[in-house]
FIZAGU-334007 format. One record per residue: residue in three letters; x, y, z negated of N, C-alpha, C in turn. Coordinates in steps of 0.1 Angstrom, whole numbers, plus 2048, in hexadecimal, padded with zeros to 3 digits. Atoms other than C-alpha are relative to their C-alpha. Layout:
<sites>
site rest->ALA; n.X->X; n.Y->Y; n.Z->Z; ca.X->X; ca.Y->Y; ca.Z->Z; c.X->X; c.Y->Y; c.Z->Z
...
</sites>
This chain:
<sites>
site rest->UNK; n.X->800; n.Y->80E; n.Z->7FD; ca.X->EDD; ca.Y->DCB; ca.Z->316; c.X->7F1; c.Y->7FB; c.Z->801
site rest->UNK; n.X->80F; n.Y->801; n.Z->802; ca.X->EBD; ca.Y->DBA; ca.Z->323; c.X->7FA; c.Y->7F6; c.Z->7FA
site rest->UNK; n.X->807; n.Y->806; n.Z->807; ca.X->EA7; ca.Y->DA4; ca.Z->314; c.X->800; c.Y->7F2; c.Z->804
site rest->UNK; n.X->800; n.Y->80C; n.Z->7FA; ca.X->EA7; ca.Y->D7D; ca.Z->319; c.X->7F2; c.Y->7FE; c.Z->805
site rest->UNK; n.X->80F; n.Y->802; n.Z->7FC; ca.X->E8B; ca.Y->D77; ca.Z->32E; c.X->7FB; c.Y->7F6; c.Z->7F7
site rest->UNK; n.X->80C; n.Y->80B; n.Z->806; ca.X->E6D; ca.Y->D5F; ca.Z->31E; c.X->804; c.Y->7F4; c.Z->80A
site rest->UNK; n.X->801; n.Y->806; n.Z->7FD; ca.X->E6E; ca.Y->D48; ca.Z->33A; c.X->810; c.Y->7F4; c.Z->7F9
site rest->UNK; n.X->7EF; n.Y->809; n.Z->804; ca.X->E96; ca.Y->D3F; ca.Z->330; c.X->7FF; c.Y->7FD; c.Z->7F2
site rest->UNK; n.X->7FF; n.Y->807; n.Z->80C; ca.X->E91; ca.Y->D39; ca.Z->30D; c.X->7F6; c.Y->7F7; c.Z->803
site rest->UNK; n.X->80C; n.Y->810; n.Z->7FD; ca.X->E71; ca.Y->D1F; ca.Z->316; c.X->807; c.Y->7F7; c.Z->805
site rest->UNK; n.X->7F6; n.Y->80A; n.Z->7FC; ca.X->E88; ca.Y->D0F; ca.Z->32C; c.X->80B; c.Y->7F8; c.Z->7FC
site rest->UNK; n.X->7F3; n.Y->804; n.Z->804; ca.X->EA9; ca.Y->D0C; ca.Z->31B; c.X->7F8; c.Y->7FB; c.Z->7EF
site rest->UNK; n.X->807; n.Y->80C; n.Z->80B; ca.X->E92; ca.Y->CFB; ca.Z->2F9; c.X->7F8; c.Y->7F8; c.Z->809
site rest->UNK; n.X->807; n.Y->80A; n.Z->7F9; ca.X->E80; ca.Y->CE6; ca.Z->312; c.X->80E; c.Y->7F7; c.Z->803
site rest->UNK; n.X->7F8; n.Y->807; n.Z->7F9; ca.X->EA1; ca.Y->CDA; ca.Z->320; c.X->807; c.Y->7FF; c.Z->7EE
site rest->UNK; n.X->7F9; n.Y->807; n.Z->80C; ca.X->EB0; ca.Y->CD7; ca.Z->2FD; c.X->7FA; c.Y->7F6; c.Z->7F8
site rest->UNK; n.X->808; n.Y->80D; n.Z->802; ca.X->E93; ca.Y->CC2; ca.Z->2F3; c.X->803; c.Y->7F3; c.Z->809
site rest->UNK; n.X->7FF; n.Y->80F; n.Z->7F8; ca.X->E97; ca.Y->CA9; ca.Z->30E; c.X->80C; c.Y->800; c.Z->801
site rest->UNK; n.X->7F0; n.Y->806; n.Z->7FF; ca.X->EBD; ca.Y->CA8; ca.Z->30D; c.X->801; c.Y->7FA; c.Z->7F2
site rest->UNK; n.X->7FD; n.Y->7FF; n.Z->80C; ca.X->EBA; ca.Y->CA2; ca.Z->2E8; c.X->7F3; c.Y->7EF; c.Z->7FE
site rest->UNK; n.X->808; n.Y->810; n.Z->7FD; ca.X->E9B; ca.Y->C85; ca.Z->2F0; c.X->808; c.Y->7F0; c.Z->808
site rest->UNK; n.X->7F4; n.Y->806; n.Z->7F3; ca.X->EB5; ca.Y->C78; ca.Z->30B; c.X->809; c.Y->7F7; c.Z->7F8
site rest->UNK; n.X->7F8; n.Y->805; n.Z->802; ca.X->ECD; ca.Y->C73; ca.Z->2F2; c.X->7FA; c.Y->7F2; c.Z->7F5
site rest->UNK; n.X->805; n.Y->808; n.Z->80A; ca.X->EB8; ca.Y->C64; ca.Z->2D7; c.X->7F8; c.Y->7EF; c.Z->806
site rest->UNK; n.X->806; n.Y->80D; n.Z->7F7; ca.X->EA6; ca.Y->C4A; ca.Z->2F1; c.X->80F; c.Y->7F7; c.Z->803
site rest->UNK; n.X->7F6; n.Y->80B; n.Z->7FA; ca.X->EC9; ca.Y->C40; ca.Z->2FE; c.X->7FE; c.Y->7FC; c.Z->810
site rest->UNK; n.X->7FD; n.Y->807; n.Z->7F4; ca.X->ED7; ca.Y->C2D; ca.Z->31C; c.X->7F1; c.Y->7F8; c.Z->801
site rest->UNK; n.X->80D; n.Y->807; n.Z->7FC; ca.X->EBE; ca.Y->C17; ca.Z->332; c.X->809; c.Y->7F1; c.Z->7F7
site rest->UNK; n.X->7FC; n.Y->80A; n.Z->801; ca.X->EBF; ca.Y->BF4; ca.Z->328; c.X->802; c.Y->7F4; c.Z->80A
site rest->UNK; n.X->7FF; n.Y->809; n.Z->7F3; ca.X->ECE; ca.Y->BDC; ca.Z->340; c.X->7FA; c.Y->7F1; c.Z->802
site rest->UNK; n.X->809; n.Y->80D; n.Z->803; ca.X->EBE; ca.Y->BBD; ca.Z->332; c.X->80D; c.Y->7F3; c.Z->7FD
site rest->UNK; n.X->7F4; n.Y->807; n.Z->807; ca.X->ED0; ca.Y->B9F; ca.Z->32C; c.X->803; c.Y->7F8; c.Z->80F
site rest->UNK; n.X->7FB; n.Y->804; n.Z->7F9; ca.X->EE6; ca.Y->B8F; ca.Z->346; c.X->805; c.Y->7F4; c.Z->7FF
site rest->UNK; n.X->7FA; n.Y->80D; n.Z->803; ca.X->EEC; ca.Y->B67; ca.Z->34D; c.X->804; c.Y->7FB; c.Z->80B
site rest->UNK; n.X->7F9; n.Y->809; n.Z->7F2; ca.X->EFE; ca.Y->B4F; ca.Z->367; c.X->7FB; c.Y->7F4; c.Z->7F6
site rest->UNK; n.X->804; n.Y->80A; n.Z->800; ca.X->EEA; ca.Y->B31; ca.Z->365; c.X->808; c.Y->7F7; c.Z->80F
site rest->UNK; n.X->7F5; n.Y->809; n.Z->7F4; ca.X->F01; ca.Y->B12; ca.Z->37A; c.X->7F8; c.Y->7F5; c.Z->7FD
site rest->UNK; n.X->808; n.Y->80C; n.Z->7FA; ca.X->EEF; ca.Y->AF9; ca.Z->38D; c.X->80F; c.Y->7F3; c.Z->7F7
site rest->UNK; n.X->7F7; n.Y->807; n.Z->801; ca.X->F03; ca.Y->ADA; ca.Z->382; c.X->801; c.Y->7F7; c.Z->80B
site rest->UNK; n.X->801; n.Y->809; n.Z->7F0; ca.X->EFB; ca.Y->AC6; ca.Z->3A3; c.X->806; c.Y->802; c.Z->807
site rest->UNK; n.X->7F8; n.Y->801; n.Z->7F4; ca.X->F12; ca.Y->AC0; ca.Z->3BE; c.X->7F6; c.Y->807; c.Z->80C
site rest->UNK; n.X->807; n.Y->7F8; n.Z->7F5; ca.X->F0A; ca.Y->ADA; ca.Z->3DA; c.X->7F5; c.Y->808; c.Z->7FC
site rest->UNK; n.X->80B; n.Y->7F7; n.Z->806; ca.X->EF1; ca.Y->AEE; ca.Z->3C3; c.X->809; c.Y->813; c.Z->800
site rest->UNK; n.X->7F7; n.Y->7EF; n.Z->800; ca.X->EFB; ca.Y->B14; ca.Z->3C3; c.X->7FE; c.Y->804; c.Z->7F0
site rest->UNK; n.X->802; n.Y->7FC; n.Z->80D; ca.X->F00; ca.Y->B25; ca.Z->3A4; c.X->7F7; c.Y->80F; c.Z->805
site rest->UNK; n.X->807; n.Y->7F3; n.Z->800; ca.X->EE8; ca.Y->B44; ca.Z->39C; c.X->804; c.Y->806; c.Z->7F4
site rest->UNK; n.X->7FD; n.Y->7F6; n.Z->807; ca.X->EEB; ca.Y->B60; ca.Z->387; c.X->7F2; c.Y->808; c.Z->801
site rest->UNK; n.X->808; n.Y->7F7; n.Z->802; ca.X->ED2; ca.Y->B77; ca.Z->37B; c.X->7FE; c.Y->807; c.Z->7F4
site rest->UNK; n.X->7FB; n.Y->7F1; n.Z->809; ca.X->EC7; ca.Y->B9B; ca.Z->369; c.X->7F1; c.Y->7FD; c.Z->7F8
site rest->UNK; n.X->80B; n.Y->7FF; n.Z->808; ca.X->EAB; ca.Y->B91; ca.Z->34D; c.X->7FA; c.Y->80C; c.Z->7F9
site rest->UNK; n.X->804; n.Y->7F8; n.Z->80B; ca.X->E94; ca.Y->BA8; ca.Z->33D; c.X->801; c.Y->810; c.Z->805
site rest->UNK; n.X->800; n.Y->7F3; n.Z->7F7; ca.X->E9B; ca.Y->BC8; ca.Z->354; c.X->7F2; c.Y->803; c.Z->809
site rest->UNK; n.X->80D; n.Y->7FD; n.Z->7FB; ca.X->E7B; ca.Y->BD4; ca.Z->35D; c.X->7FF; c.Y->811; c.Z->802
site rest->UNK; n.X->801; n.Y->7F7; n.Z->7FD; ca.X->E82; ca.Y->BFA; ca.Z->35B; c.X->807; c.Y->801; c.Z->811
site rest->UNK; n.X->7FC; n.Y->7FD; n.Z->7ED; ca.X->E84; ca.Y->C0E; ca.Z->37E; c.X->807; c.Y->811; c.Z->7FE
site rest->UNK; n.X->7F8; n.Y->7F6; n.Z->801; ca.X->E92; ca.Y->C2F; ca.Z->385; c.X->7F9; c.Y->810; c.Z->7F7
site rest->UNK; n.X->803; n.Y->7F8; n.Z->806; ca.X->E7A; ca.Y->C45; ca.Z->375; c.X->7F9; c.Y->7F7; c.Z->7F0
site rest->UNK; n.X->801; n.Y->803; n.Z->80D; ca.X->E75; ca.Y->C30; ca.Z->355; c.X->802; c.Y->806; c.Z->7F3
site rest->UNK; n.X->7FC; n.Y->7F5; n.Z->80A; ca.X->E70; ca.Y->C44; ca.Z->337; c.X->806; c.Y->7FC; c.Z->7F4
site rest->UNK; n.X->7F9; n.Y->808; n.Z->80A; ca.X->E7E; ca.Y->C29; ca.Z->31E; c.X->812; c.Y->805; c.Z->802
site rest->UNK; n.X->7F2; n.Y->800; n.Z->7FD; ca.X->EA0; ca.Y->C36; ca.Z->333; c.X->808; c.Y->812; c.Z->7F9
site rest->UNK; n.X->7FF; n.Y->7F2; n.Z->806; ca.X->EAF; ca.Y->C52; ca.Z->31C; c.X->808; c.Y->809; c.Z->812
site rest->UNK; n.X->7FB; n.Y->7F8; n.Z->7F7; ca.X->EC3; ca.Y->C60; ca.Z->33D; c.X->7F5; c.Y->807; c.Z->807
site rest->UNK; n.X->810; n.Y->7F8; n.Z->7F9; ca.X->E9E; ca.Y->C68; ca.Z->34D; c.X->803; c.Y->810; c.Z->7FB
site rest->UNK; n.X->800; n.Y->7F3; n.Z->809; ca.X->E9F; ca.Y->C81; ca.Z->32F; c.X->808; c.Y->807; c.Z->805
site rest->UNK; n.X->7F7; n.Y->7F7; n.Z->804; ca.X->EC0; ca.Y->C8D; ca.Z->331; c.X->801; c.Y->80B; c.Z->80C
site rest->UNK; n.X->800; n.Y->7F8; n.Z->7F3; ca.X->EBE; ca.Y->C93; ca.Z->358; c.X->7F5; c.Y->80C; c.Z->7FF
site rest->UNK; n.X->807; n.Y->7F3; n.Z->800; ca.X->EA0; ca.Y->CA8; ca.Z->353; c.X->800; c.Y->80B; c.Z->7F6
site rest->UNK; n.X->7F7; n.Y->7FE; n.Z->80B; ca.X->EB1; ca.Y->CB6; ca.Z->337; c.X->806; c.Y->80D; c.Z->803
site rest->UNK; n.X->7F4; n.Y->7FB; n.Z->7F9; ca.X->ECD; ca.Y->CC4; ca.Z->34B; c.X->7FB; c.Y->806; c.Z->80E
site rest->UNK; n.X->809; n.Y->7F9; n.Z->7EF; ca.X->EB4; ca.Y->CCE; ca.Z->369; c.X->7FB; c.Y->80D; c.Z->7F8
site rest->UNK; n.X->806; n.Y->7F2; n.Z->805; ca.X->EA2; ca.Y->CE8; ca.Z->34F; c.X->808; c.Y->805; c.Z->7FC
site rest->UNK; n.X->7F9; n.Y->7F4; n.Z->802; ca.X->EC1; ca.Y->CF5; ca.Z->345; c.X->805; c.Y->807; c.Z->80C
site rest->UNK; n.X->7FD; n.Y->7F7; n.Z->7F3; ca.X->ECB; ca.Y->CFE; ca.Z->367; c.X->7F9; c.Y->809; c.Z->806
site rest->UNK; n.X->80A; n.Y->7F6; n.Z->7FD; ca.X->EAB; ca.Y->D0D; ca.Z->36A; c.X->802; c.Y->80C; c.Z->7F7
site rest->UNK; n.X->7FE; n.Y->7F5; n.Z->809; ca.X->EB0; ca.Y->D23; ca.Z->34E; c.X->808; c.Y->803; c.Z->7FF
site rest->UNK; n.X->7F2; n.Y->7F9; n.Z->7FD; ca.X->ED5; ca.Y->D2C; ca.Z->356; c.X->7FB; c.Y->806; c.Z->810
site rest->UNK; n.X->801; n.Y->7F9; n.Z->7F4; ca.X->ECA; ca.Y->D35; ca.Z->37B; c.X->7F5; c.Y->80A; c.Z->7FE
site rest->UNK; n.X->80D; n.Y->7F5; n.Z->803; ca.X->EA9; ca.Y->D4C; ca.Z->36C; c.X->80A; c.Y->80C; c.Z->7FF
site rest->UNK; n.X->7FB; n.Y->7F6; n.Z->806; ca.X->EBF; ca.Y->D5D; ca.Z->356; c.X->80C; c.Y->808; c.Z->806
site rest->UNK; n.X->7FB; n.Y->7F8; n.Z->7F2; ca.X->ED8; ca.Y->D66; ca.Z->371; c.X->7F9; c.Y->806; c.Z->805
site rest->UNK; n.X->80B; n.Y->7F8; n.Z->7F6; ca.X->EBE; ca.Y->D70; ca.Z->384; c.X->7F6; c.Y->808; c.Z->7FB
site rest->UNK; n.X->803; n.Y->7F5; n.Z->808; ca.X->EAE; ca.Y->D87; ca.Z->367; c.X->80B; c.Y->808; c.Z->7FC
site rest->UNK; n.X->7F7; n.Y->7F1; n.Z->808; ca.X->ED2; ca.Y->D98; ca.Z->361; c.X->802; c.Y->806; c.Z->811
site rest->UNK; n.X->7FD; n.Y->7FD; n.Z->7FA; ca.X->ED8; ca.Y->D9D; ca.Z->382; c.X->7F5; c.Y->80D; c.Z->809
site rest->UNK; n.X->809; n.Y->7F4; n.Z->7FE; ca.X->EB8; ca.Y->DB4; ca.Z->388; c.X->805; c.Y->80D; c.Z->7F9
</sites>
């Protein structure tokens, strides 16, 4: 039987660290959501998303983590195929 390569153990605790930061950060926060109503005749009502300031790579957003999480373990499942398969 051969040996687990080096690179696949660095990987698969890299990706267990940030799946495990992922979980501890949590969901993004959506902020707080309000419908403010004109009371005026012929005024439109608005709606709006307060307090949302994160964007798609925000690191306050635990999913960031988990995605790159779940990207190093694919790396380290596709190595180690590819170190048995030699």
């Amino acid at each position: 039987m051969a040996s687990v390569p080096r690179l696949t153990v660095m990987l698969a605790v890299a990706a267990l660290l940030l799946v495990g930061a992922g979980l501890i950060v949590g969901g993004p926060d959506p902020g707080i959501e309000g419908a403010y109503f004109n009371r005026s005749i012929g005024g439109s009502d608005t709606q709006v998303l307060l307090g949302h300031d994160g964007g798609l790579l925000d690191p306050r957003d635990g999913n960031l983590w988990l995605g790159a999480g779940l990207g190093l373990a694919v790396a380290a499942a596709s190595v180690l195929v590819a170190a048995r398969r030699r």
